[in-house]
DOVEXPA-482683 format. One line per field, with one value per residue (C-alpha): x, y, z. Coordinates in nm, 4 decimals. Each point is the difference from the previous one (the first is absolute). Last residue first. Layout:
N
X = c(X/...) $
Y = c(Y/...) $
Z = c(Z/...) $
END
This chain:
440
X = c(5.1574/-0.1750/0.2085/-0.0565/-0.3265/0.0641/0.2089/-0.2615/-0.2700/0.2624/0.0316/-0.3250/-0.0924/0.2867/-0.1561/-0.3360/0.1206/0.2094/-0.3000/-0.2175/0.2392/-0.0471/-0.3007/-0.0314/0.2334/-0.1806/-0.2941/0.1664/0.1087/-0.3248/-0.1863/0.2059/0.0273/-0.3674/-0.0329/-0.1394/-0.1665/-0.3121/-0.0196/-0.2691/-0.1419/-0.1839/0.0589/0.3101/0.3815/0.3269/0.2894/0.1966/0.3595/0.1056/-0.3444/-0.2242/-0.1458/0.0602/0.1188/0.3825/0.1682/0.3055/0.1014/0.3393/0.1442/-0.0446/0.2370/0.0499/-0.3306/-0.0075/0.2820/-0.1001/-0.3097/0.1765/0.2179/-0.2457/-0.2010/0.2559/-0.1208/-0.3309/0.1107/-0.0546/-0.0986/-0.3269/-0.0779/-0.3110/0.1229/-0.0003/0.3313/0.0635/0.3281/-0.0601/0.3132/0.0676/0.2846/0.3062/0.1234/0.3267/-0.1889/-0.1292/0.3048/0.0883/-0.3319/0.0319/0.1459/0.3054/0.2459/-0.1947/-0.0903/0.3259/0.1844/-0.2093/0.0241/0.4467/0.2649/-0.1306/0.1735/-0.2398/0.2218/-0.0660/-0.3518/0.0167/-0.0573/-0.2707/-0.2286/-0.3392/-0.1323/-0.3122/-0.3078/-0.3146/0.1101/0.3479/0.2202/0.3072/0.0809/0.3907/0.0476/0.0153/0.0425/-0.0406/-0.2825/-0.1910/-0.0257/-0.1024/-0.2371/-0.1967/-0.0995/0.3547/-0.0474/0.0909/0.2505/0.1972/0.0704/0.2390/0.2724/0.2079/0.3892/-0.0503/-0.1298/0.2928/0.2294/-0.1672/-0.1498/0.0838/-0.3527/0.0379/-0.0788/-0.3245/-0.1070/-0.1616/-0.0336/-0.1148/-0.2284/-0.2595/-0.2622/0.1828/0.0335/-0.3680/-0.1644/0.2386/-0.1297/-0.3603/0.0302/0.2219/-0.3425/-0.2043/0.1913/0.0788/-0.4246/-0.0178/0.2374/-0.1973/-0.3113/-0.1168/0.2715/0.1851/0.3635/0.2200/-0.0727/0.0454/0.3725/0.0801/-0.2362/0.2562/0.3001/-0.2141/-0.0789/-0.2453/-0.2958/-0.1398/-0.3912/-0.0473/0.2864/-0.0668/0.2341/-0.0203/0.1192/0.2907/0.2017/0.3016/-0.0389/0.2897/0.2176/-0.0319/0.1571/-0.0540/-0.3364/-0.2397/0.1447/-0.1028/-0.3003/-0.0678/0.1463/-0.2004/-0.3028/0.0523/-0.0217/-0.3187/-0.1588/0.2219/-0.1293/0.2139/-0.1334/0.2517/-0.0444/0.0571/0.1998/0.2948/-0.2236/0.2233/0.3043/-0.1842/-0.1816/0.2936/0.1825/-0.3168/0.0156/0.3724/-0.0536/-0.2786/0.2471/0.2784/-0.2071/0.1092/-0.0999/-0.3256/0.2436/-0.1044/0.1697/0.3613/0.2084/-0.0343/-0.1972/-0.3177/-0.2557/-0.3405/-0.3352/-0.0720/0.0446/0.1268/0.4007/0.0943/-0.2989/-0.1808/-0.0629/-0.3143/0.0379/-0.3094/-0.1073/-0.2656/-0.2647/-0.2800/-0.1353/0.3568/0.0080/-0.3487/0.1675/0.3602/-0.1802/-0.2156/0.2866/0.2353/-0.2576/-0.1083/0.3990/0.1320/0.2050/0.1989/0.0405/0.2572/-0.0297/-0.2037/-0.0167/0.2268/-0.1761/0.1235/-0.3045/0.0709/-0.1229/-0.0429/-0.2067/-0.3143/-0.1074/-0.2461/0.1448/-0.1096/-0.1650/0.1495/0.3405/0.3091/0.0710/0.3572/0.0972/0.3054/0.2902/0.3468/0.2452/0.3062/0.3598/0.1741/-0.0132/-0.3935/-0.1724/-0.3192/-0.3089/-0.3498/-0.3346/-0.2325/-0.3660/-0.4119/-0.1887/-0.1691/-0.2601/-0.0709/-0.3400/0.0332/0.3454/0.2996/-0.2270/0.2550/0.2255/-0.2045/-0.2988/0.2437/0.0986/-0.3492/-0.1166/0.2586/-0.0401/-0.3267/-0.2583/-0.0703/-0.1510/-0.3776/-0.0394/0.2326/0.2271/-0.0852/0.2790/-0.1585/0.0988/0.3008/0.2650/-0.2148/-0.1273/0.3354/0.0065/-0.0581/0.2261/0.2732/0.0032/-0.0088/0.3156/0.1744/-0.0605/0.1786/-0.1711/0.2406/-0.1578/-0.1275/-0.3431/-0.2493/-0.2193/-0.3767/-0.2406/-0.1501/-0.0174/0.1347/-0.3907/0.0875/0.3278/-0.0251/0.1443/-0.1415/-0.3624/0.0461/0.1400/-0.3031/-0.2856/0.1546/0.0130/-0.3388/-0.1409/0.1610/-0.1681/-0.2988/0.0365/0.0507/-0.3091/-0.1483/0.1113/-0.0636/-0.3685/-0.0325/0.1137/-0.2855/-0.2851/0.2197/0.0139/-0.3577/0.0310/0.3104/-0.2014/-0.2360) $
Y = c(9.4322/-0.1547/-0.2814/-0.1425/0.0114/-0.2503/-0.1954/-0.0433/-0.0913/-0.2243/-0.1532/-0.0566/-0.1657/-0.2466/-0.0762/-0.0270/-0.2729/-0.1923/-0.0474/-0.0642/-0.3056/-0.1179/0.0134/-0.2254/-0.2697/0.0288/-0.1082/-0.2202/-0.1961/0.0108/-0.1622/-0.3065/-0.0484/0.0300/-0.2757/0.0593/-0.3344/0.0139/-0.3155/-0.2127/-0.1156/0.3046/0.3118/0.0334/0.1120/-0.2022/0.1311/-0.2960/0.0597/-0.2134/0.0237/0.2965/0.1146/0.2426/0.2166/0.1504/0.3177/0.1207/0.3548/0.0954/0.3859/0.1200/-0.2152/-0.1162/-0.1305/-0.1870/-0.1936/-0.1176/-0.0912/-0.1752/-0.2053/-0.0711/-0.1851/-0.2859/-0.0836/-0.0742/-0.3062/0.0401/-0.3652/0.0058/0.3599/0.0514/0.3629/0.0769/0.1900/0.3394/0.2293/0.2799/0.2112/0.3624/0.0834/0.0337/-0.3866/-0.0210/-0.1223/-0.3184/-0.1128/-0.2336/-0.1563/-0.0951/-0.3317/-0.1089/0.0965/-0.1696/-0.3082/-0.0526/0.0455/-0.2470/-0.2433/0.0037/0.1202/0.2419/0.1174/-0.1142/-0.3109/-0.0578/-0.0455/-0.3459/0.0928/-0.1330/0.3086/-0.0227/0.2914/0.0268/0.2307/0.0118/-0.1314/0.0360/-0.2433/-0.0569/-0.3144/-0.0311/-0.2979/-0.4128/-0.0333/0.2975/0.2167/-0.3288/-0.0984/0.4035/-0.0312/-0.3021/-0.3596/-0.0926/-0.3656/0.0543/0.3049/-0.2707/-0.1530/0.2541/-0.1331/0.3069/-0.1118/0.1512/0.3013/0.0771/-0.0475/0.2589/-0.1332/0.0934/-0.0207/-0.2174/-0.2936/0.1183/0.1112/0.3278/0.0071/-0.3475/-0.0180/0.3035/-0.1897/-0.1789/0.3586/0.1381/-0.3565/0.0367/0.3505/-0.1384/-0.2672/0.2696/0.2086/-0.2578/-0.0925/0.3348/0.0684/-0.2976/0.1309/0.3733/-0.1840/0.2848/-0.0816/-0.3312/0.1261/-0.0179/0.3656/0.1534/-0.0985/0.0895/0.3836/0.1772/-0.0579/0.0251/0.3510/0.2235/-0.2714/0.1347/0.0302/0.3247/0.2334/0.3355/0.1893/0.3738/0.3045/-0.1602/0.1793/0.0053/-0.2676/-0.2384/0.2696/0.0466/-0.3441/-0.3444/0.1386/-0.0164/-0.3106/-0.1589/0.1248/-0.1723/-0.3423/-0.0154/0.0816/-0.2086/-0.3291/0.1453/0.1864/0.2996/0.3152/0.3092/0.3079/0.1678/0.3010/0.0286/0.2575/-0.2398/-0.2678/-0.2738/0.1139/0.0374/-0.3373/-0.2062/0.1149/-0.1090/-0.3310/-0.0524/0.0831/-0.2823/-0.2600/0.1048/0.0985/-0.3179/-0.0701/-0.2512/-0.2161/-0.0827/-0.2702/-0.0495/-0.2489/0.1778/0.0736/-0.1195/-0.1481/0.2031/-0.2288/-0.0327/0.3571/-0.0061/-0.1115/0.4156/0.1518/0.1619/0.4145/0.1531/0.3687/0.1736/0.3501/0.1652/0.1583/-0.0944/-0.2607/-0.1611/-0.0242/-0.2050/-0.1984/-0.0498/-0.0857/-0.2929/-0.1320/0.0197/-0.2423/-0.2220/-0.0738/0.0340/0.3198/-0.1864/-0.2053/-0.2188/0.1694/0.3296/0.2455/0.3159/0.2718/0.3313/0.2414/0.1523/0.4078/0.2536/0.2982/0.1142/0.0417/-0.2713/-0.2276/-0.0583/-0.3009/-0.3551/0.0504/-0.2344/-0.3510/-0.1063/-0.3568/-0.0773/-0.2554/-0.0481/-0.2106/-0.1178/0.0296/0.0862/0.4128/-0.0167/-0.0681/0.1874/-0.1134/0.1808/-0.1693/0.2203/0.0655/-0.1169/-0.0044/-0.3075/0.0830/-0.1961/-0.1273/-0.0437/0.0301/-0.2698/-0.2907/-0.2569/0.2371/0.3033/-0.2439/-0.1530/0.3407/0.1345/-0.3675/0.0377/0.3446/-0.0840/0.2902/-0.0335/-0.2978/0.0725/0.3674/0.0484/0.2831/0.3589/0.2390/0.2975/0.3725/0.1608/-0.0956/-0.1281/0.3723/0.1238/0.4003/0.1198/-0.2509/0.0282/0.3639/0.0199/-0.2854/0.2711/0.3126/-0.1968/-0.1500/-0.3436/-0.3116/-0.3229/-0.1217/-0.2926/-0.0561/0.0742/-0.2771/-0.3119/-0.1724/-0.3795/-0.2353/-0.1764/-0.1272/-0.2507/-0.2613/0.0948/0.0330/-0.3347/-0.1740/0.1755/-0.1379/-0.3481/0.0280/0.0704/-0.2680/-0.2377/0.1347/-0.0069/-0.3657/-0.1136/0.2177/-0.2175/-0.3333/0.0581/0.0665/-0.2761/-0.2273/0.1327/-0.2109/-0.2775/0.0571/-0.0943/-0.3788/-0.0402/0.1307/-0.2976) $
Z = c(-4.1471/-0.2992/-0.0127/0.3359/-0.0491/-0.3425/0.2363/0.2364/-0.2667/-0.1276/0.3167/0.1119/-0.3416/0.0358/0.3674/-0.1184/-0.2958/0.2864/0.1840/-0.2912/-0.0909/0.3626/0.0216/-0.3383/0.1518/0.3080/-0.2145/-0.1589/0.2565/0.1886/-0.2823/-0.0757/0.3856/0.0895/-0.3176/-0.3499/-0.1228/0.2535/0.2460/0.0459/0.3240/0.1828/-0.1415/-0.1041/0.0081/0.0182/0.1138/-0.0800/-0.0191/0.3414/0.2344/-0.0574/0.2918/0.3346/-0.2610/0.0534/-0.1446/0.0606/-0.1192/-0.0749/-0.0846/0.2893/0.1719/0.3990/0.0631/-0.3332/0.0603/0.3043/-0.1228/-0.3318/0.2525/0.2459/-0.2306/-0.0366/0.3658/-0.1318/-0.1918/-0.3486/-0.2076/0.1917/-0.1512/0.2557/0.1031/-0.4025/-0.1092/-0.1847/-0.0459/-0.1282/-0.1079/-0.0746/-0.1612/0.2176/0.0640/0.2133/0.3097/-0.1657/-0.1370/0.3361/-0.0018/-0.3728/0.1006/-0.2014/0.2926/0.2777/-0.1661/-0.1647/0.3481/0.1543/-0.3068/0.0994/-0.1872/-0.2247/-0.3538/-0.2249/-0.0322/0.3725/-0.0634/-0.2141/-0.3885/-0.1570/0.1338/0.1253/0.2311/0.1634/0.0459/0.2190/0.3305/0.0044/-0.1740/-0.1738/-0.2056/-0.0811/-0.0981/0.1008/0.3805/0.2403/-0.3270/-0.0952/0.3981/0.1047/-0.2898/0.1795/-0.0764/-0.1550/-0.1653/-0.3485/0.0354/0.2551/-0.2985/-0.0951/0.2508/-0.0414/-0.0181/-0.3367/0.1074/0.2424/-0.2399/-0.2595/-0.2831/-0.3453/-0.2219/-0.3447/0.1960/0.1005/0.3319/-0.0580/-0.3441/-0.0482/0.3287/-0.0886/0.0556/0.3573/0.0966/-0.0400/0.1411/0.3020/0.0254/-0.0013/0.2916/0.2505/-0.0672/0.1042/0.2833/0.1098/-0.0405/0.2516/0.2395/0.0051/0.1043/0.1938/0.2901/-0.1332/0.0335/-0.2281/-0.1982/0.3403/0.0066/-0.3361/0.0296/0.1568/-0.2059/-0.3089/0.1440/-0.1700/-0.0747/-0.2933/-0.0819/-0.2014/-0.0803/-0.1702/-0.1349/-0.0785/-0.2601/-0.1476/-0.2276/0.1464/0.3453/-0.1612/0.0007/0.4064/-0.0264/0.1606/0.1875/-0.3139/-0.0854/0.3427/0.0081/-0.3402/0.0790/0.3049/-0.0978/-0.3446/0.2524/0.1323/-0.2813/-0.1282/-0.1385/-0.1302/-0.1510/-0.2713/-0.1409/-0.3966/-0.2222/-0.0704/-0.1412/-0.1592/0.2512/0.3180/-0.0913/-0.0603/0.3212/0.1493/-0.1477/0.1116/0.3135/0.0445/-0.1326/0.2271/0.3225/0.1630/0.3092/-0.0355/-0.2449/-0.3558/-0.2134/-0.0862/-0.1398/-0.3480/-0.3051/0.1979/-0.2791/-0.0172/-0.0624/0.3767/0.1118/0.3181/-0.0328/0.0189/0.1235/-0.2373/0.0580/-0.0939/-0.1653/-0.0175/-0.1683/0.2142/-0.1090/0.2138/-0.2427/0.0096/0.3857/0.0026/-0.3125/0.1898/0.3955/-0.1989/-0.2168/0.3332/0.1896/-0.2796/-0.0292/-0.3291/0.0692/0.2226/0.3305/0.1614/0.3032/-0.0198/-0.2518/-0.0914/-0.2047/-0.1710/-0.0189/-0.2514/-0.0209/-0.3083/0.1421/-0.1216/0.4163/0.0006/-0.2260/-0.3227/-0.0905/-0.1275/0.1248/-0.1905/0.1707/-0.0403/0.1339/0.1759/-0.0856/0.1523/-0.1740/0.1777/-0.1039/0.2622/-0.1542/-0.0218/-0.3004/-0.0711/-0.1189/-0.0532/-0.0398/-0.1625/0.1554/-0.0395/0.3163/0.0386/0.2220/0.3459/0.0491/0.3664/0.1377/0.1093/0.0253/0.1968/0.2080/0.0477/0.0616/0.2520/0.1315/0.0203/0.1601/0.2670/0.1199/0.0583/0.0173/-0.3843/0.0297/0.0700/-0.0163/-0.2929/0.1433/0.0860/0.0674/0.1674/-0.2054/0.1922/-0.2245/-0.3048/0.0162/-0.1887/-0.0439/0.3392/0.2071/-0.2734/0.0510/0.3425/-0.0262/-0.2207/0.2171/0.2764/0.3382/0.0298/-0.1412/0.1290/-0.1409/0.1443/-0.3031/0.0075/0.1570/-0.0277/0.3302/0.0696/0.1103/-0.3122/0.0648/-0.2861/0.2023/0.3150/-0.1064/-0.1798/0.3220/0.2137/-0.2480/-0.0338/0.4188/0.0043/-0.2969/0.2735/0.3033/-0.2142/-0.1390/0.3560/0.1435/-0.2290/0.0802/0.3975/-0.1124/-0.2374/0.3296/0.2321/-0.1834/0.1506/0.3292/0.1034/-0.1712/0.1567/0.3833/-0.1145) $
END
């Protein structure tokens, strides 16, 4: 009898089972996607000049709330795996010439040309010279999407190739790209000032290209002739900062060294021949390198200690067939710290904007101290940083589907374009001065 009464009770117990259960489903998902995180305008650091009022005045996207797809969008995760995997949504095929130029070792460096489709807001003739992110080019969805949105804003665009990127382009030499050297990215530029010795220059790099840009621009005070901003969006700073970080499993950031580790091995073993070949002279110490090790490294801290020299830091790394003491560096600490942009930063004098998303999970938040720091002490740099946005996603939407221009395609050109009318006022205020002058 008292089975008999308990049983009716047992569907009860089962539901409250299936709710508890539905529950915790509920809570993961909310969790995951971070959907309870705040929309709101990016958190900027600037000192109180006439040039950051300006900027504030004349580019809403700075104060303006960021608003990501409402059901993704909130995950720094799924932005940078949609980054990753998708690229952009409907991206145009912007039609350009390939340009090559051989270096003095030997190597062949390639960027594409892509002429202005409107005229720019001040009549002026500006290129936006552009360096992309690891093992990118002008093929990418990404860099196709930013080049057209640029082009019909009237900006001339030169994409750089990374040396061993491009699939269907041979290296010319033992060499391929390297997150330090400014060789191949100089050498566009130089092209540009001499094919178009009237135009401005704006330059843009994406995460790898962040670094490599900044750390042109502080080289030489030459290299800043011309140039009327840079934007960086994405970059770690410090690749001797960011090694240790990048092992440890805090927002996944071991996993996306895995992956990553997995595609550079991919890059190298394609271009084999010319970097291994037998027509290639090998230093000792790379032939007592047991390349095998290439096949089995799980991180690019292994590929750089064992088989080349792999440098990382978050959002760009360095791959060079030559081991890191022929560069002149005799240990990977020293590389990191002298091929890092962070020590350039202070020498730049155009102005700069530097822009991260908090929920980057390949940037550790203690790499944002250096561009905050920075900021505080120039007026020339301002640091800006959504709440959202992952590693070059920036999506925007509604609700699920993402538009084809991104915050960060946007942004850039608009401070691009402030900047333009910036240095327009200021040419105006002189003359008008000198002409004043004149008359007395």
């Amino acid at each position: 009898m008292n089975a008999m009464l308990e049983t009716p009770e047992l569907p009860a117990v089962f539901d409250g089972v299936k709710l508890a259960a539905v529950a915790a489903v509920l809570y993961v998902i909310v969790r995951c996607l971070n959907l309870k995180s705040p929309t709101a305008p990016p958190e900027l650091y600037f000192q109180d000049s006439g040039l950051s009022c300006f900027l504030l005045k004349s580019c809403p996207l700075l104060t303006k709330e960021y608003i990501p797809p409402l059901i993704w969008g909130k995950s720094g995760h799924i932005q940078t795996a949609l980054y990753g995997k998708m690229g952009r949504v409907r991206s145009p095929h912007p039609y350009g010439h390939r340009k090559f130029i051989t270096m003095s070792d030997g190597a062949t460096s390639t960027f594409d040309l892509f002429e202005p489709l409107a005229e720019h807001c001040v009549g002026d003739d500006v290129t936006m010279v552009i360096c992309p992110g690891i093992a990118n080019h002008s093929e990418k969805q990404y860099i196709r999407t930013f080049v057209d949105y640029a082009q019909k804003n009237g900006y001339r665009c030169a994409v750089l190739n990374h040396l061993g990127a491009l699939p269907n382009i041979e290296l010319t030499s033992p060499r391929m790209f390297t997150y330090g050297c400014t060789w191949e990215f100089g050498a566009m530029v130089n092209y540009i000032k001499k094919t178009y010795p009237l135009t401005q220059l704006v330059v843009v790099g994406f995460s790898l290209g962040g670094n490599i840009v900044c750390k042109y621009l502080g080289e030489t005070q030459a290299n800043q002739e011309k140039v009327l901003c840079c934007v960086s969006v994405c970059q770690g700073y410090s690749a001797l900062r960011a090694q240790e970080t990048f092992m440890q499993w805090d927002q996944c950031r071991r996993f996306y060294n895995f992956l990553m580790a997995d595609n550079m091995k991919k890059i190298i073993l394609s271009h084999r021949q010319a970097l291994f070949g037998d027509h290639v002279k090998k230093p000792q110490s790379l032939e007592d390198t047991d390349l095998s090790r290439l096949y089995t490294a799980t991180s690019l801290m292994q590929i750089d200690d064992n088989v080349m020299s792999v440098v990382l830091s978050f959002s760009f790394v360095c791959v060079c067939v030559c081991p890191r003491k022929f560069h002149g560096y005799n240990s990977l600490k020293e590389y990191y710290e002298e091929e890092s942009c962070m020590r350039y930063l202070h020498r730049i004098y155009v102005p700069l904007m530097l822009v991260n998303a908090a929920d980057d999970p390949l940037v550790h938040e203690s790499l944002l101290t250096i561009p905050k720091s920075l900021s505080e002490k120039r007026e020339n740099v301002m640091f800006v940083l959504p709440l959202h946005g992952g590693h070059l996603g920036f999506f925007e939407g509604s609700v699920l589907f993402p538009e084809p221009l991104t915050w960060m395609d946007k942004l850039v050109v608009e401070y691009a374009n402030a900047i333009c009318q910036w240095e327009r006022n200021k040419s105006q205020c002189s003359d008008t001065e000198q002409v004043e002058a004149d008359l007395e």
